[in-house]
Every structure is written in structure tokens, then in C-alpha cells.
C-alpha positions as a printed Julia matrix, in Angstrom:
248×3 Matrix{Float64}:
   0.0    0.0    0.0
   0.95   3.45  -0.48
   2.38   6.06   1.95
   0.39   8.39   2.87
   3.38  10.64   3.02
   3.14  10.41  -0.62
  -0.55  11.5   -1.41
  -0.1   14.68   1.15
   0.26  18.0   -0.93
   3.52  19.18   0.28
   2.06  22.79  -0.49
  -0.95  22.95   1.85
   0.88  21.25   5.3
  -0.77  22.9    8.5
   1.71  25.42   9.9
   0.48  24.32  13.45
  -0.26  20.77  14.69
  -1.59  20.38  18.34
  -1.76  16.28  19.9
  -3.64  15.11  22.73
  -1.32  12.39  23.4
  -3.24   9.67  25.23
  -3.42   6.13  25.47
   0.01   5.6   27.08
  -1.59   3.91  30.84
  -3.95   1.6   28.72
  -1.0    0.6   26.11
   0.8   -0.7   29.38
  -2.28  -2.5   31.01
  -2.85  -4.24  27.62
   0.35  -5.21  27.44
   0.54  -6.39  31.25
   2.73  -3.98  32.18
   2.84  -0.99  34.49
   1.28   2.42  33.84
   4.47   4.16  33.87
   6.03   1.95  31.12
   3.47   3.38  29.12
   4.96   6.76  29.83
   8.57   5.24  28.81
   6.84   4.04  25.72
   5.2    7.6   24.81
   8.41   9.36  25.01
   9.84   7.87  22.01
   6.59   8.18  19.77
   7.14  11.81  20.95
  10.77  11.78  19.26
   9.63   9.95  16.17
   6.56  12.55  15.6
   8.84  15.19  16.34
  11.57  14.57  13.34
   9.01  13.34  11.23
   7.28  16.88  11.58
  10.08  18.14  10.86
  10.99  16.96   7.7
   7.08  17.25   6.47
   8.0   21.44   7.33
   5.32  21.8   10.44
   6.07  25.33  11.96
   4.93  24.28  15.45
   4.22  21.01  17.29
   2.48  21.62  20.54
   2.11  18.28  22.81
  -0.14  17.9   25.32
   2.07  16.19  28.19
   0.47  17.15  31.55
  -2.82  19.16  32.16
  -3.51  20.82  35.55
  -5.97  18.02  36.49
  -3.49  15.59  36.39
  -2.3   16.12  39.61
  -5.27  14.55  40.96
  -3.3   11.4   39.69
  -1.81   9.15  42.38
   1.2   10.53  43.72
   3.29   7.4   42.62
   2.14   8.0   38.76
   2.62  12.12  39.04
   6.5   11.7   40.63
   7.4    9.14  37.69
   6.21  11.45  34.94
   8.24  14.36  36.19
  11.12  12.07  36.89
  10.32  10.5   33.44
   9.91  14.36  31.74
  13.68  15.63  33.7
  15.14  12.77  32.09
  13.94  12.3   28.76
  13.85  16.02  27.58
  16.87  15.69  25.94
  18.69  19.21  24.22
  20.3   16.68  21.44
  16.76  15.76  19.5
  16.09  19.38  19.69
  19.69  20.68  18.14
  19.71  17.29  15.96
  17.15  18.7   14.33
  17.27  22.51  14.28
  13.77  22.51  16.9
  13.5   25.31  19.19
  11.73  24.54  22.25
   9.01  26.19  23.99
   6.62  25.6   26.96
   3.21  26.69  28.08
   1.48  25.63  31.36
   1.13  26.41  35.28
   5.05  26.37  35.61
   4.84  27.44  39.23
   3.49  23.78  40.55
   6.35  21.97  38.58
   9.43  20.15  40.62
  12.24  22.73  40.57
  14.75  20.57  39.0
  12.01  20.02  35.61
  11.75  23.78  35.85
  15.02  24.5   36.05
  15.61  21.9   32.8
  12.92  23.41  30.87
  13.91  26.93  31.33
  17.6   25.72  29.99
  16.17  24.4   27.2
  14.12  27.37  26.1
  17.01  29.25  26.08
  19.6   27.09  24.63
  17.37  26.44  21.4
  16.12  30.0   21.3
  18.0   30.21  17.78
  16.4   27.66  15.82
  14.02  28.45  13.48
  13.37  24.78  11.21
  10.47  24.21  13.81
   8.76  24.97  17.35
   8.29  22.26  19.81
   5.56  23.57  22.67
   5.29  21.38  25.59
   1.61  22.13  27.26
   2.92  20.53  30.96
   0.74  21.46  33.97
  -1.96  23.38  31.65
  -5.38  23.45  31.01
  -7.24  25.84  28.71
  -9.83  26.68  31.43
  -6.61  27.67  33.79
  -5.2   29.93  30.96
  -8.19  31.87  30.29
  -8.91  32.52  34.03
  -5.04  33.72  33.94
  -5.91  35.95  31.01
  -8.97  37.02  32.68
  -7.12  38.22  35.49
  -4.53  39.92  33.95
  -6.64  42.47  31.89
  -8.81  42.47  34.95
  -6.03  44.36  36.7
  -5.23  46.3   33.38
  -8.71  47.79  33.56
  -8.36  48.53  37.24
  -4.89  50.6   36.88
  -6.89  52.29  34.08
  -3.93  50.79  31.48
  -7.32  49.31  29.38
 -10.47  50.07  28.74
 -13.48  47.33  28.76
 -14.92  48.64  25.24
 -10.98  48.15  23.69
 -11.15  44.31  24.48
 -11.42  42.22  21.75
 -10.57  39.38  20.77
  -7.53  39.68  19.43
  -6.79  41.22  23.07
  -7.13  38.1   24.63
  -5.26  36.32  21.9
  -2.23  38.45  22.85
  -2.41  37.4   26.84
  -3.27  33.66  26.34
   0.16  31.3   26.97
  -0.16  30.46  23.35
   0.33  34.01  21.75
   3.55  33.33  20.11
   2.31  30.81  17.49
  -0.76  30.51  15.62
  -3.92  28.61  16.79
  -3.48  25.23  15.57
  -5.01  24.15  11.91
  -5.19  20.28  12.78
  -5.4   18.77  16.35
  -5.1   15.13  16.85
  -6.28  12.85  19.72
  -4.8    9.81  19.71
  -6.25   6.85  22.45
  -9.68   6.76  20.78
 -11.76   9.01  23.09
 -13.67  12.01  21.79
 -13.42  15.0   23.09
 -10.62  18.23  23.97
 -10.28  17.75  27.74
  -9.32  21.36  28.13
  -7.08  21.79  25.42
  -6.52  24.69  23.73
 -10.28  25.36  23.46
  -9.9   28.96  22.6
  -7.1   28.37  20.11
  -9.09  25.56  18.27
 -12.53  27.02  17.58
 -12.14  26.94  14.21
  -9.25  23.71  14.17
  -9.77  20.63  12.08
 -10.45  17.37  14.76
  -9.03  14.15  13.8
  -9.66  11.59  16.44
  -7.8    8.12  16.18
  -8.29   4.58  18.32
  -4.18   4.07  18.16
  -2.68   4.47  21.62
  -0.01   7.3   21.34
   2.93   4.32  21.83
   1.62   2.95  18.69
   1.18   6.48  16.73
   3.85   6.3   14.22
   4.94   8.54  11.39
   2.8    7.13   9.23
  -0.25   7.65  11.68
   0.71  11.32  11.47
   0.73  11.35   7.53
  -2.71   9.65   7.64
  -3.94  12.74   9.73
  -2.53  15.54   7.68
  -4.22  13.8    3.88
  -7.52  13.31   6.05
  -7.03  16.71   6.79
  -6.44  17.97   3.32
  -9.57  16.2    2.12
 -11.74  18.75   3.96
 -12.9   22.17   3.05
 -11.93  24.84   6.02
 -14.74  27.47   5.5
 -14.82  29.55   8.83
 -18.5   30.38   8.8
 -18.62  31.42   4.95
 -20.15  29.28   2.23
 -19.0   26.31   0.22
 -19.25  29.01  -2.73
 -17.19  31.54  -1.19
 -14.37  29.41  -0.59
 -14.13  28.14  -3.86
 -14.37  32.08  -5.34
 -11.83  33.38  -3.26
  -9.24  30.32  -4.66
């Protein structure tokens, strides 16, 4: 059978790719193992996906890792996933590959050491421009607007902004997210059906492709299968089959 790498129009890839990677505890339990070799497992599907968006010229690759109600996780599962995050966020795949690396979340209830790590490795691939890795670790959408909320809450109230010159756009520019575009195509591996807090601002108008493959088992060719379903549909954003096809 043919690639799907090879029926994707190389002229119309999304510049922004958001995962929900899940499936990674129910991998291991199939498998008889232990939750956290799940984890293990997911970190090197995260590598694969990563080069292969690379090389297929993604702009940005944001990765849902850890959301804020994850912590209500046992306290066994939550210490191996930092532990597993500190020691598998490795600086090589990122300047292997030209990837600059960026992070969005509740940083503040992170260990210090993954903090510490992440921080470093902002910095040290600040230069790299091939494409933008975003870890979303300790984040939830419903956390970031309530952050944004807040802040031009407090810009009103020291008279900085007024409540009339908020638009949309406004809150754009205070979200976590406001250095990349919202995302064109999101995927959700694991086979369940909805967003679970994810970027629900930045995807109103994002393409859903939902998949039963647990994340260990998403390969690169998993990821070209989701980019050609996604260049089979016709993005209108609230106009008319008609007027998309007129202003071609």
C-alpha cells in the first residue's frame, strides 16, 4: 500500500499541529505492564513525531504532556512522569534537528529541578528556526483563560485598558499560546472524543481528527494519515462552500 506521506500535498501542510497524546496507561495494562512503562513508551513516539514533523516542514508542534488536572493522579504516577519528563527532555533531539523549544502551562506547581531543565532548554534552542516544539505541561485551557482574565482584569483597574478596547484579538495576545498561531489540525490519539481542556480557545475553528491508536503505537505514518484526512476537507470559517471556492 501506499504512503500516505506520498498522497499529502507538500504545499498545503498545517503550519500548526496540536496532539492530545493519550493512550500511554492503557497501552501498558494491555500489554501487562505498568502504567508508567506506558509513559517510557510515549516518550519515544514523541521523538519519532517530532523529526518526522520536521521533515514534512510543520512550523509548530504543541504536545499535550500534563494538564492541571493531572495532579489529581496518584502521587506514585505524578512523581514518575516528572522524573520520566527531567530525564527524557533531551537538548540533542532538539539541536539534531534545528527545533527550538518552547513551553506553556502552570510552571509554578512543577518540581524545581524540571523547571530549572525546561527553562535551559528554552534558552539554549532559542535560535532555531526549522520548527517549534511547545510542551503544554501542567496546563489546562480553562486555567489559561482565568489567567488571562485576570490579567486584563487588573489592566482595567490601573486604568492601562479600557473594557470597550477588548477584543478578541486582546485576549489572543495574553493567552500562553500568543507566540504561534492557533493550531489548523489537532489530533487525539487513544480513541476518546473530546478536547479535555485543550486549547479550546485556540481551536474554535481547528480541524479534529480523532484516532483509536494508543499514542505508543502512533507512528509517522499515523501522522501522515492525519494531515491527507485533513487535506480532504474544506476549512470554510463560517462562509459558504461558494465563497471558498471564489476566493481560490
Amino acid at each position: 500500500m501506499e504512503s500516505y506521506k506520498e498522497l499529502i500535498d507538500k504545499e498545503r501542510i498545517p503550519h500548526h499541529v496540536a496532539i492530545i497524546m493519550d493512550g500511554n496507561g492503557r497501552w501498558a495494562k494491555a500489554k501487562g505492564m505498568h502504567r508508567t512503562m506506558g509513559h517510557q513508551a510515549g516518550v519515544a513516539t514523541v521523538k519519532e513525531i517530532t523529526e518526522a514533523a520536521t521533515r514534512l516542514g510543520i512550523d509548530y508542534l504543541t504536545l499535550y504532556t500534563f494538564s492541571t488536572e493531572n495532579w489529581k493522579r496518584p502521587a506514585e504516577e505524578v512523581s514518575a512522569l516528572m522524573g520520566l519528563i527531567f530525564s527524557e527532555l533531551e537538548e540533542e533531539l532538539f539541536t539534531k534537528n534545528q527545533v527550538r523549544f518552547r513551553m506553556i502551562g502552570d510552571y509554578d506547581r512543577l518540581p524545581s529541578n524540571v523547571q530549572q531543565k525546561m527553562r535551559e532548554l528554552e534558552d539554549h534552542t532559542k535560535h532555531f528556526t526549522r520548527m517549534t516544539v511547545v510542551i503544554a505541561i501542567s496546563y489546562s485551557s480553562r486555567w489559561e483563560i482565568t489567567h488571562t482574565v485576570k490579567e486584563l482584569a487588573t489592566a482595567v483597574k490601573e486604568g492601562k485598558i479600557q473594557p470597550e478596547d477588548i477584543t478578541e484579538e486582546t485576549i489572543s495576545s495574553h493567552l500562553n499560546t500568543q507566540f504561534m498561531p492557533d493550531p489548523e489540525l489537532m489530533i487525539r490519539t487513544g480513541g476518546e472524543l473530546r478536547l479535555s481542556n485543550y486549547l479550546m480557545w485556540q481551536c474554535a475553528y481547528s480541524e479534529l481528527y480523532f484516532c483509536d491508536t494508543f499514542w505508543p503505537d502512533f507512528h509517522e505514518e499515523e501522522l501522515y494519515k492525519a494531515i491527507y484526512d485533513y487535506q480532504q476537507r474544506e476549512r470554510r470559517f463560517g462562509k459558504t462552500s461558494e465563497q471558498v471556492t471564489d476566493n481560490k
